[in-house]
The first five atom37 places (N, CA, C, CB, O) and aatype in JSON, in Angstrom:
{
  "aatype": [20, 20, 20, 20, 20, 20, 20, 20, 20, 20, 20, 20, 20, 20, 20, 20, 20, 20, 20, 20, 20, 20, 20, 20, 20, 20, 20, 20, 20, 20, 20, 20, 20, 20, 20, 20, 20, 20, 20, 20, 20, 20, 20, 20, 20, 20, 20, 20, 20, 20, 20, 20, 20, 20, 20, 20, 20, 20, 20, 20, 20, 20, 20, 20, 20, 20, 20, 20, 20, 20, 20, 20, 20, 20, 20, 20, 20, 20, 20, 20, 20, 20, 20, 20, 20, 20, 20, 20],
  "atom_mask": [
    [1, 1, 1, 1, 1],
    [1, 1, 1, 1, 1],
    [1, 1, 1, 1, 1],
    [1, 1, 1, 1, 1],
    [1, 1, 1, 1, 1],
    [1, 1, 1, 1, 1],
    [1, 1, 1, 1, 1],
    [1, 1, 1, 1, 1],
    [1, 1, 1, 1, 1],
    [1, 1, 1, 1, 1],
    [1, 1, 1, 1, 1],
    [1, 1, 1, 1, 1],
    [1, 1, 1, 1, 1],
    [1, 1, 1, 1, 1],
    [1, 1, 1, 1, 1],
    [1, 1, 1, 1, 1],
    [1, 1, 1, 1, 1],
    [1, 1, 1, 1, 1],
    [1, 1, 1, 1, 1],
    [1, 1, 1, 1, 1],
    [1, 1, 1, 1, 1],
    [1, 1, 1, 1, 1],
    [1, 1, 1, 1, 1],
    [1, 1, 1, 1, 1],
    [1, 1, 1, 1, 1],
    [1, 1, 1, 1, 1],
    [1, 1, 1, 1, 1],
    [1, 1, 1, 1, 1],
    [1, 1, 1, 1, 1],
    [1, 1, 1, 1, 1],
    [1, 1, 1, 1, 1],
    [1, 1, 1, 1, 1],
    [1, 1, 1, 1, 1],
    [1, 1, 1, 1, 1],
    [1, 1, 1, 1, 1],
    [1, 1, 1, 1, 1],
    [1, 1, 1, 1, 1],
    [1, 1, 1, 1, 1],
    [1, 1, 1, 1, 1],
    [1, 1, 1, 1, 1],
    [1, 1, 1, 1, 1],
    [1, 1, 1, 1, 1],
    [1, 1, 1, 1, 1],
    [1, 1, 1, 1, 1],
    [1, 1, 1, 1, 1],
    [1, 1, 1, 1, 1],
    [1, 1, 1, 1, 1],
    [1, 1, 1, 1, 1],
    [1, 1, 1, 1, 1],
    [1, 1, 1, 1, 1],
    [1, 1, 1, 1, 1],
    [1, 1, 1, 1, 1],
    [1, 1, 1, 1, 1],
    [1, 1, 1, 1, 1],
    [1, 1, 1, 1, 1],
    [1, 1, 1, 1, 1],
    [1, 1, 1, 1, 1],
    [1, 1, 1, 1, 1],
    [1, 1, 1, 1, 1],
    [1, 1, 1, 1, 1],
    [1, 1, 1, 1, 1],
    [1, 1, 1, 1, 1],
    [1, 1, 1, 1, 1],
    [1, 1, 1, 1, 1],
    [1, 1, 1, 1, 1],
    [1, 1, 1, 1, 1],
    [1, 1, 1, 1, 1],
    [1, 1, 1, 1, 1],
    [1, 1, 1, 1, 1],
    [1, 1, 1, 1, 1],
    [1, 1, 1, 1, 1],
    [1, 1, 1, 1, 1],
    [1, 1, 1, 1, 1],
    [1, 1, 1, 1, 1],
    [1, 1, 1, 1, 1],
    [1, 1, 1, 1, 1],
    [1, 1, 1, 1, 1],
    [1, 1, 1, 1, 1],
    [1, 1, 1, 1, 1],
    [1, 1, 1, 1, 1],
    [1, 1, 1, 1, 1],
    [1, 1, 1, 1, 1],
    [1, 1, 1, 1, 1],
    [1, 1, 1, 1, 1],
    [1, 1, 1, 1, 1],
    [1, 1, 1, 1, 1],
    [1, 1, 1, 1, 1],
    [1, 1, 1, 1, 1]
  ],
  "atom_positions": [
    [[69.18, -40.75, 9.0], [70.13, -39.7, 8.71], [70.99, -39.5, 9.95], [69.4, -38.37, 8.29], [70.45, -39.02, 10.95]],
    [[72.28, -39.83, 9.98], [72.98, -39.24, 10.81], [73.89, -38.35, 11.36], [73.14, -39.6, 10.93], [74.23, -38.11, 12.52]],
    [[74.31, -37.81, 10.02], [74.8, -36.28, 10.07], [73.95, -35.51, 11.36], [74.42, -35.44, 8.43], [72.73, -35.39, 11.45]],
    [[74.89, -35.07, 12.21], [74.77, -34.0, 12.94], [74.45, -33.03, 12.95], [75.28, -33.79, 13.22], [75.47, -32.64, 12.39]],
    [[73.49, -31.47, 13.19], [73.39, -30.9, 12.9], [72.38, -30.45, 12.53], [73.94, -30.96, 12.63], [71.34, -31.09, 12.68]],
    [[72.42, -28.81, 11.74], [70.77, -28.45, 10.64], [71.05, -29.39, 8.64], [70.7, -25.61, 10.26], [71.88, -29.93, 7.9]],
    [[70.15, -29.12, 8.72], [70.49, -29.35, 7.33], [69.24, -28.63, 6.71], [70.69, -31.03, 6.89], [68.16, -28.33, 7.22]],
    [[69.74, -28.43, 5.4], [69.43, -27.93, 4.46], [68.56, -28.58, 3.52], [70.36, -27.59, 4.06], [69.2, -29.03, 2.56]],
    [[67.22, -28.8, 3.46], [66.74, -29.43, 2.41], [65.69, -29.3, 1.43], [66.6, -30.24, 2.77], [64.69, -28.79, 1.94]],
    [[65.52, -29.65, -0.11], [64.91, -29.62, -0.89], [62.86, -30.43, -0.31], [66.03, -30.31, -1.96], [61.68, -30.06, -0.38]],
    [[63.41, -31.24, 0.04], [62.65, -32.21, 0.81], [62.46, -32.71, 1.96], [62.74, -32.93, 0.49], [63.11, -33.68, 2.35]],
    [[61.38, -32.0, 2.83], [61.45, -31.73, 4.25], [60.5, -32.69, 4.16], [61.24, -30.27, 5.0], [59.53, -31.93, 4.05]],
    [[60.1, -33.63, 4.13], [59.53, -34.87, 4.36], [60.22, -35.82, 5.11], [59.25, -35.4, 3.28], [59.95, -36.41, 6.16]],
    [[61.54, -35.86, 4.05], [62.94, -36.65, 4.54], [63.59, -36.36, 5.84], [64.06, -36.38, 3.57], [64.14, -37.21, 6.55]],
    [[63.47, -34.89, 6.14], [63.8, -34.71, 7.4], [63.08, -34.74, 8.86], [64.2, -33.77, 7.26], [63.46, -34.99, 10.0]],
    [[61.93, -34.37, 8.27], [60.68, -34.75, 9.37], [60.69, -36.4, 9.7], [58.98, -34.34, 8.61], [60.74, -36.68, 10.9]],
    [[60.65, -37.51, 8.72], [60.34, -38.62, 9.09], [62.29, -39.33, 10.08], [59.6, -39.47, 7.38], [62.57, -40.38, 10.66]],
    [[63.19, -37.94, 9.75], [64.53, -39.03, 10.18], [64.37, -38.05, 11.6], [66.54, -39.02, 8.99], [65.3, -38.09, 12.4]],
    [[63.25, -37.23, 11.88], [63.11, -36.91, 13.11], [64.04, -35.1, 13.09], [63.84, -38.38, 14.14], [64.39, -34.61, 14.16]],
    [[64.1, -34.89, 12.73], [64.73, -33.73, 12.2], [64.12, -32.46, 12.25], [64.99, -33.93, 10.99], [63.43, -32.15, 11.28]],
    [[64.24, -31.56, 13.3], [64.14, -30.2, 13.41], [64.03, -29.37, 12.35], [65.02, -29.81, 14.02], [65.11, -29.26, 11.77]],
    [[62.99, -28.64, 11.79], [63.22, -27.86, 10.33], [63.53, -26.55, 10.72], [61.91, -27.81, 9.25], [62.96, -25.99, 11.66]],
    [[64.48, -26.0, 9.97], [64.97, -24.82, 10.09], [64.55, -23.6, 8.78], [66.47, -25.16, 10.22], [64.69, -22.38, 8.89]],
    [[64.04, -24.29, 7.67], [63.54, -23.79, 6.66], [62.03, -24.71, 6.48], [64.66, -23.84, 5.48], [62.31, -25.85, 6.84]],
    [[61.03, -24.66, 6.2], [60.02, -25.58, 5.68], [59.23, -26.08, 4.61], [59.45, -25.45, 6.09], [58.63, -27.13, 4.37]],
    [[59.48, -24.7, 3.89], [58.73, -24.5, 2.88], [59.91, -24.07, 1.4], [57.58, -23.29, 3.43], [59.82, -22.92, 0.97]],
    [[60.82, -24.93, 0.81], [61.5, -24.39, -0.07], [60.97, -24.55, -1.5], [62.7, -24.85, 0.11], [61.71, -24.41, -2.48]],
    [[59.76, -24.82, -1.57], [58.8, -24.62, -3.05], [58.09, -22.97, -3.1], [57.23, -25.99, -3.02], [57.9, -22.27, -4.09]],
    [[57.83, -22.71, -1.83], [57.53, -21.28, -1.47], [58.77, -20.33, -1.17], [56.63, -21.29, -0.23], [58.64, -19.12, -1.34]],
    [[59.73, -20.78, -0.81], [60.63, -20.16, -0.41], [61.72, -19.15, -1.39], [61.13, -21.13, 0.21], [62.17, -18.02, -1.21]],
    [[61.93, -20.48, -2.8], [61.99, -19.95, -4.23], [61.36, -18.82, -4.95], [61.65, -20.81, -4.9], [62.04, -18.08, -5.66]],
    [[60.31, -18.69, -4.81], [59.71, -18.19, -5.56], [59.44, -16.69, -4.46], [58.54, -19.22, -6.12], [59.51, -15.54, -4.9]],
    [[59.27, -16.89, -3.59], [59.09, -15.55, -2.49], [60.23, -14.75, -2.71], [59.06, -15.93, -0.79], [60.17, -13.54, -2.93]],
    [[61.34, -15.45, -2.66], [63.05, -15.21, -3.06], [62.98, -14.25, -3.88], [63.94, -16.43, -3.81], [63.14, -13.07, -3.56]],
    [[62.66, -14.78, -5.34], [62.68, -14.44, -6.46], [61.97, -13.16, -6.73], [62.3, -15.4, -7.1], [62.45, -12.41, -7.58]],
    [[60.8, -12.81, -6.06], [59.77, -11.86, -6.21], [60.24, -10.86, -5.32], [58.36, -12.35, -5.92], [59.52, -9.86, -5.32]],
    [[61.49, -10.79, -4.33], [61.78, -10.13, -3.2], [60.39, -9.91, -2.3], [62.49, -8.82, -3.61], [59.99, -8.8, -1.95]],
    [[59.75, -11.12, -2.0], [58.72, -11.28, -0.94], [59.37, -11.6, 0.37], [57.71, -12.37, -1.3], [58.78, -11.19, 1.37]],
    [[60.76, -12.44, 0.58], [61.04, -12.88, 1.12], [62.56, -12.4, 1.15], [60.52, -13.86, 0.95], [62.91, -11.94, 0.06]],
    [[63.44, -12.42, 2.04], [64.88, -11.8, 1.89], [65.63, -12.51, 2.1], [65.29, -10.82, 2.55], [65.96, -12.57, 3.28]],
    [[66.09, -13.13, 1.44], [67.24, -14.31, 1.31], [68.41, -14.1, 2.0], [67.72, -14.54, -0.09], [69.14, -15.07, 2.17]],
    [[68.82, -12.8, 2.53], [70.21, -12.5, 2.87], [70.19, -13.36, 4.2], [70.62, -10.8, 3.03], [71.28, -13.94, 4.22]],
    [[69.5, -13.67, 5.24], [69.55, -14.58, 6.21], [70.3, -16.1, 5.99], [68.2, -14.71, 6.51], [71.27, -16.67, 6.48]],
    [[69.52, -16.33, 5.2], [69.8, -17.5, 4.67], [71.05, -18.03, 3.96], [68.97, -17.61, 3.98], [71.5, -19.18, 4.01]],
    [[71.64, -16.69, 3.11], [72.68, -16.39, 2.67], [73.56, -16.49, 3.18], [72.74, -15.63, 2.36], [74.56, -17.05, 2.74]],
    [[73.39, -15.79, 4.63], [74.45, -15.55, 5.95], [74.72, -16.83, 6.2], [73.89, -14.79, 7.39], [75.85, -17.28, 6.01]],
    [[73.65, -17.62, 6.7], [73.64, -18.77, 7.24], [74.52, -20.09, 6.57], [72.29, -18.98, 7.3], [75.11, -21.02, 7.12]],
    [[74.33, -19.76, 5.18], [75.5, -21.07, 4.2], [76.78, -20.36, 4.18], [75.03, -21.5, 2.2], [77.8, -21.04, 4.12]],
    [[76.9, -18.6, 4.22], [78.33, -18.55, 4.21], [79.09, -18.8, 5.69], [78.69, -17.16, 3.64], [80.31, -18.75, 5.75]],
    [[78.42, -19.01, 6.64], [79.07, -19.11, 7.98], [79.07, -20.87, 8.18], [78.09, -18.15, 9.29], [79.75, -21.46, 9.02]],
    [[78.26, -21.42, 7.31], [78.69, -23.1, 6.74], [77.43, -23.51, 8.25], [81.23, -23.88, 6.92], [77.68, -24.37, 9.1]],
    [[76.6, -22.96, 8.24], [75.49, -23.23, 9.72], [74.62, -24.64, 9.19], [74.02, -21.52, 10.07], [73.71, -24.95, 9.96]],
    [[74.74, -25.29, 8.3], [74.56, -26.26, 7.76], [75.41, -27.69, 7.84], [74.49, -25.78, 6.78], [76.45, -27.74, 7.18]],
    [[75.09, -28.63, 8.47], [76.22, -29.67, 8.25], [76.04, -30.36, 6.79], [76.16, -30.88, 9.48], [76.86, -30.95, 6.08]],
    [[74.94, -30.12, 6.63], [74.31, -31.2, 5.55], [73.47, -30.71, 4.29], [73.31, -32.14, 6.33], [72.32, -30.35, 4.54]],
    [[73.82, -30.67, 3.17], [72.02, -29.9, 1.65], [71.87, -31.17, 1.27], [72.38, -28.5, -0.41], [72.72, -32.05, 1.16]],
    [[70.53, -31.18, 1.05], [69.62, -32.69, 0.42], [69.18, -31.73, -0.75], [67.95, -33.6, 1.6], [68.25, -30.98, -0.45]],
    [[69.73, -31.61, -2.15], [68.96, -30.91, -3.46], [68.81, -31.84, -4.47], [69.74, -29.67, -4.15], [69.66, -32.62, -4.9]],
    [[67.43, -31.68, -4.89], [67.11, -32.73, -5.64], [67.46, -32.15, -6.86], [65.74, -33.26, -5.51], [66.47, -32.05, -7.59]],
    [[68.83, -31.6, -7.52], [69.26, -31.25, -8.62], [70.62, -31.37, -8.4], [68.8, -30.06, -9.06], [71.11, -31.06, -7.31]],
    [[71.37, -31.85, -9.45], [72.98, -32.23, -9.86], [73.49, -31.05, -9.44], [73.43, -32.56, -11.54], [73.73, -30.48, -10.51]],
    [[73.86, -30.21, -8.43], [74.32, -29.28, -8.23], [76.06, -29.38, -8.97], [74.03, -29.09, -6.76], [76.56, -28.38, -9.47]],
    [[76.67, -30.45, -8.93], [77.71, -30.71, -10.41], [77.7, -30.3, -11.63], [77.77, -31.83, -10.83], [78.65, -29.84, -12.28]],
    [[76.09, -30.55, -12.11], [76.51, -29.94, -13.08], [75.67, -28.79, -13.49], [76.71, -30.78, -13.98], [75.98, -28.33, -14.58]],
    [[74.48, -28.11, -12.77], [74.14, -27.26, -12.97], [74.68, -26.02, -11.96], [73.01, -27.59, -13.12], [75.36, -26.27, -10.97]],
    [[74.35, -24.84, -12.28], [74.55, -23.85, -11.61], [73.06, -22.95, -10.75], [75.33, -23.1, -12.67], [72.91, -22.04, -9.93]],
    [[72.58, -23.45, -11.19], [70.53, -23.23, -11.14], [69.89, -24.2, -10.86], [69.64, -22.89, -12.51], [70.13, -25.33, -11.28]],
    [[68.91, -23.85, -10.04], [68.02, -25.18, -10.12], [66.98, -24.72, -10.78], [67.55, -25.88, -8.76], [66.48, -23.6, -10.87]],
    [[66.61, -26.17, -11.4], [65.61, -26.13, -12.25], [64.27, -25.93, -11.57], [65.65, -27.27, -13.02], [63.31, -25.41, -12.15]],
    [[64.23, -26.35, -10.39], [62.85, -26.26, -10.37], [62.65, -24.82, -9.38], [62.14, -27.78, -9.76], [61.58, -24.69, -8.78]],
    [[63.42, -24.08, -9.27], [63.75, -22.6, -8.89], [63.32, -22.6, -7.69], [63.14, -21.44, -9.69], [62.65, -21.61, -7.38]],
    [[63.51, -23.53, -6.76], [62.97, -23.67, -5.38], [64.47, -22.5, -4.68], [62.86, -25.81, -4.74], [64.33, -21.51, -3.96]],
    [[65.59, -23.02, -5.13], [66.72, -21.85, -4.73], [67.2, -21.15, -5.22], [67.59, -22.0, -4.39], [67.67, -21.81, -6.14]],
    [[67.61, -19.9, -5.42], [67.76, -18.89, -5.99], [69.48, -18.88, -6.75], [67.37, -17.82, -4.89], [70.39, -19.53, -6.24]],
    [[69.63, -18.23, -7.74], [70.87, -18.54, -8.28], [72.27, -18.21, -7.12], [70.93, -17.63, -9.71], [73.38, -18.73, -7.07]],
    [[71.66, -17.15, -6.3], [72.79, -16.67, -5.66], [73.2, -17.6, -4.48], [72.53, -15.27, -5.21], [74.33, -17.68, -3.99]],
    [[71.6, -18.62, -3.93], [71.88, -19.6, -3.1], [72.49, -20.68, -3.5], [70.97, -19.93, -2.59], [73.05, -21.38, -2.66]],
    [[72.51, -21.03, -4.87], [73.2, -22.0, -5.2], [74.38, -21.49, -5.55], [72.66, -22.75, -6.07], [75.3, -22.29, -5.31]],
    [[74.78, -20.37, -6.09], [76.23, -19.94, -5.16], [77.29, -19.55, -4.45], [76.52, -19.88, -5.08], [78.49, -19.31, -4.57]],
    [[76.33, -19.58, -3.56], [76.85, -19.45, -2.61], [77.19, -21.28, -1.55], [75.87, -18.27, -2.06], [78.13, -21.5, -0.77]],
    [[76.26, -22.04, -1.88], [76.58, -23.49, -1.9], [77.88, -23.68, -2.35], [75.68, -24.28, -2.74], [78.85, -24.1, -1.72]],
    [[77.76, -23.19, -3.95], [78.98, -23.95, -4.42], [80.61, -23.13, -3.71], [78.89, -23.89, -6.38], [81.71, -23.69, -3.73]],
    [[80.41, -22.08, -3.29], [81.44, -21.28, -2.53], [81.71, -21.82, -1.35], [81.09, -19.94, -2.28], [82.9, -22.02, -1.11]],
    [[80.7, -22.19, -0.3], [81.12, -22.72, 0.58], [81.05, -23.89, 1.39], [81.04, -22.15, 0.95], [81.31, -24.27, 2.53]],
    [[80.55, -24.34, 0.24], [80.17, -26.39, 0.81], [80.48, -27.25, -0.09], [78.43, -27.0, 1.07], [80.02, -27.16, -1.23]],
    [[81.44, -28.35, 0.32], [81.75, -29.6, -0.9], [80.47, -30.31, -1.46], [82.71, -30.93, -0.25], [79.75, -31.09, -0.84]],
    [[80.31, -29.81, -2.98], [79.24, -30.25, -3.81], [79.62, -31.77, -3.93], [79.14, -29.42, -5.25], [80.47, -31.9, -4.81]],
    [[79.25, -33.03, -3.32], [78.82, -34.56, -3.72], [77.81, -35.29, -4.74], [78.37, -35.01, -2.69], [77.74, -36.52, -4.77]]
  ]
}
């Protein structure tokens, strides 16, 4: 991986093995903590609208959905993605 930077990912395996600093770790827990207001997303929130991300690895068509299915991110994180980062 050579994007510069934090990145954002579904799959922190991928980033651990390209040597990669985690800034989030847990986004199967992270979803669902979200969701339950266990956890307060507005950080995180902050963090994609100030674009503190060079890079999102989501293992869902963010094209053509608006949700992820497997609810690891919360609707408002995904858009807030689609507000402030070019969906590929």
């Amino acid at each position: 991986m050579s994007q510069p930077g934090k990145v954002l990912a579904d799959d922190v395996g991928l980033l651990l093995a390209a040597g990669r600093l985690l800034r989030y770790n847990d986004p199967a827990t992270m979803g669902p903590a979200m969701q339950s207001d266990l956890w307060d997303q507005r950080v995180l929130l902050d963090e994609v609208a100030k674009q503190r991300f060079s890079l999102g690895l989501m293992l869902f068509d963010a094209n053509r959905l608006d949700s992820d299915p497997s609810e690891r991110w919360t609707p408002e994180l995904v858009a807030a993605l689609h507000t402030h980062y070019r969906i590929l």
